[in-house]
GUVO-13607 format. One record per residue (C-alpha): y negated, x, z negated. Coordinates in steps of 0.001 Angstrom, whole numbers, padded with zeros to 6 digits. Layout:
<sites>
{py Y&px X&pz Z}
...
</sites>
This chain:
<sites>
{py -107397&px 061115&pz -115417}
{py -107634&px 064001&pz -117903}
{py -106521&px 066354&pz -115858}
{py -108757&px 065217&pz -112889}
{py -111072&px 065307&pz -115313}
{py -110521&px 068514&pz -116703}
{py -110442&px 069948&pz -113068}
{py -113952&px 068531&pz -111873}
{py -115484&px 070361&pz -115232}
{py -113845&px 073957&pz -113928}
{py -113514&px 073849&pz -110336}
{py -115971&px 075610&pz -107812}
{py -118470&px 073516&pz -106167}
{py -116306&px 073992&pz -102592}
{py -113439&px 073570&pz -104370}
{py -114558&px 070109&pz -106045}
{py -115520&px 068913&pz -102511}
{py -112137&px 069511&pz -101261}
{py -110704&px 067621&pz -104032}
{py -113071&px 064607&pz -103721}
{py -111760&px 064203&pz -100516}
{py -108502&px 063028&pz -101038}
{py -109941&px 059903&pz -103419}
{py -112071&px 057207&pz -102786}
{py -114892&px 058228&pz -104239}
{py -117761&px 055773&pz -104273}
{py -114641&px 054223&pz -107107}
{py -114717&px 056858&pz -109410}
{py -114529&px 055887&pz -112964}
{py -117977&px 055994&pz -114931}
{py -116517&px 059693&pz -117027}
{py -116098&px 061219&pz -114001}
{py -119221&px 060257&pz -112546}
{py -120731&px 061048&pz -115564}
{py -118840&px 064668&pz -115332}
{py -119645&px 065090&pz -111478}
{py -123357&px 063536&pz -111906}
{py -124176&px 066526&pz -115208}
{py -122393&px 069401&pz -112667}
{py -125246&px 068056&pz -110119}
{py -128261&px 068532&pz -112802}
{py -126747&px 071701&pz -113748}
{py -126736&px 072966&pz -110626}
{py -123007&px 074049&pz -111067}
{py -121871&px 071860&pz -108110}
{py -123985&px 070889&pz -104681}
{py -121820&px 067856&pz -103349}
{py -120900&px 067967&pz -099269}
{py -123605&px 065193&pz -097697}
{py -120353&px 063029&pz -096959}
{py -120087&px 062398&pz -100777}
{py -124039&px 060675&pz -100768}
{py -122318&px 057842&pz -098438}
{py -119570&px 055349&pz -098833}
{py -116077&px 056342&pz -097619}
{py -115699&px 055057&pz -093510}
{py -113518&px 052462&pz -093486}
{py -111164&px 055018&pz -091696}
{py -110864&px 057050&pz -095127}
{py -110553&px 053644&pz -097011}
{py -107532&px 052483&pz -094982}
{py -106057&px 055969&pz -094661}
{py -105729&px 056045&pz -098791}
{py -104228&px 052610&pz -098428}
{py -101821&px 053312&pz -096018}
{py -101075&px 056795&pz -098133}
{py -100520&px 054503&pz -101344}
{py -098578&px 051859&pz -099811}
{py -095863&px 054731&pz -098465}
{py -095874&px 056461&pz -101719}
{py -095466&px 059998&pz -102926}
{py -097229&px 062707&pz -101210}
{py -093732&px 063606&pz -100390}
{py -093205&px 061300&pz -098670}
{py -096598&px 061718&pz -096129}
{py -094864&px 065476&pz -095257}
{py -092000&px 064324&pz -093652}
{py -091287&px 062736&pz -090243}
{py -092532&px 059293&pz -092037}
{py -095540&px 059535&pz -091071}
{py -094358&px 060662&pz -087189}
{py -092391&px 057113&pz -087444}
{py -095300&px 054730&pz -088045}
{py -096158&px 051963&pz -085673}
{py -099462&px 053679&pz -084963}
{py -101076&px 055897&pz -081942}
{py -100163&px 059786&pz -082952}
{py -104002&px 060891&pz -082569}
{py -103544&px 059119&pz -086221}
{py -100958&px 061022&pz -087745}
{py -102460&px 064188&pz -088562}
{py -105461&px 062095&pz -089957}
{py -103277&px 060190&pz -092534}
{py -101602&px 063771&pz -093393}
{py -105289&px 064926&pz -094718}
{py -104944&px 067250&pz -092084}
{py -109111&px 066332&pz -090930}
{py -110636&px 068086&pz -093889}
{py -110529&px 071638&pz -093908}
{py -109010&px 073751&pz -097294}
{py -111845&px 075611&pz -099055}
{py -112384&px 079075&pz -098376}
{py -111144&px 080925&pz -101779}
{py -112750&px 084056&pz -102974}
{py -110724&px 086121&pz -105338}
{py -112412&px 088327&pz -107637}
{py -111966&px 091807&pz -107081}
{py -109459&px 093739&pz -108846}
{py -109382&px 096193&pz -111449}
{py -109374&px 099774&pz -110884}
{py -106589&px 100443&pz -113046}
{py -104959&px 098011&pz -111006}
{py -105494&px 099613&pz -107692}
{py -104577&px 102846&pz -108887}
{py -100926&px 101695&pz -110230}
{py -100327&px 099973&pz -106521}
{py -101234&px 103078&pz -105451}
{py -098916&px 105141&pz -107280}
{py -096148&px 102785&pz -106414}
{py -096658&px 102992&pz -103077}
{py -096583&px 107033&pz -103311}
{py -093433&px 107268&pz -105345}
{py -091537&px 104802&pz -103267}
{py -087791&px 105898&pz -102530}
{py -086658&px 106026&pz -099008}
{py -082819&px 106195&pz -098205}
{py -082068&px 107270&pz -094583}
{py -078593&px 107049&pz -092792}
</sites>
């Protein structure tokens, strides 16, 4: 819980959607409602209108399923391909529904740049 916890305090307001997803969270214990509910008044995180409902009964049973098989190890192999159930259902109990956040990473430095650069120029091609 710590580190969840620790994570909801840092993470980008796309990223902390994406993350929500995976748990049931209308169950969230009170210090990380407390956490998610002071990012709100902040204004550091704007929650995806999903998160203002309770979970469909779809998500519920999908993180039911997920805990009764175990290990997310276990939901990336042919498992899940195996289960009694139609396939329309398999990439849904994979996660693979919600769609990863977009990630923008910060520019980098010019000194940076200019030592990729260099390499790049000084590279040493052997031809036979």
């Amino acid at each position: 819980v710590l580190s969840f916890s620790s994570r909801l305090e840092k993470a980008e307001s796309e990223v902390l959607n994406y993350l929500l997803e995976f748990v049931n969270w209308s169950t969230l214990s009170p210090p990380l409602k407390l956490i998610l509910n002071q990012r709100q008044t902040k204004m550091t995180w704007r929650p995806s209108t999903n998160l203002d409902s309770i979970p469909s009964l779809s998500h519920i049973c999908r993180l039911k399923i997920r805990q009764v098989l175990g290990p997310d190890l276990l939901m990336r192999t042919s498992i899940v391909q195996k289960l009694p159930v139609p396939s329309s259902l398999h990439d849904f109990l994979r996660f693979q529904d919600i769609v990863e956040p977009s990630y923008k990473l910060p520019p980098q430095s010019p000194v940076i740049n200019r030592v990729q650069r260099s390499q790049r120029a000084h590279q040493h091609r052997h031809v036979l």
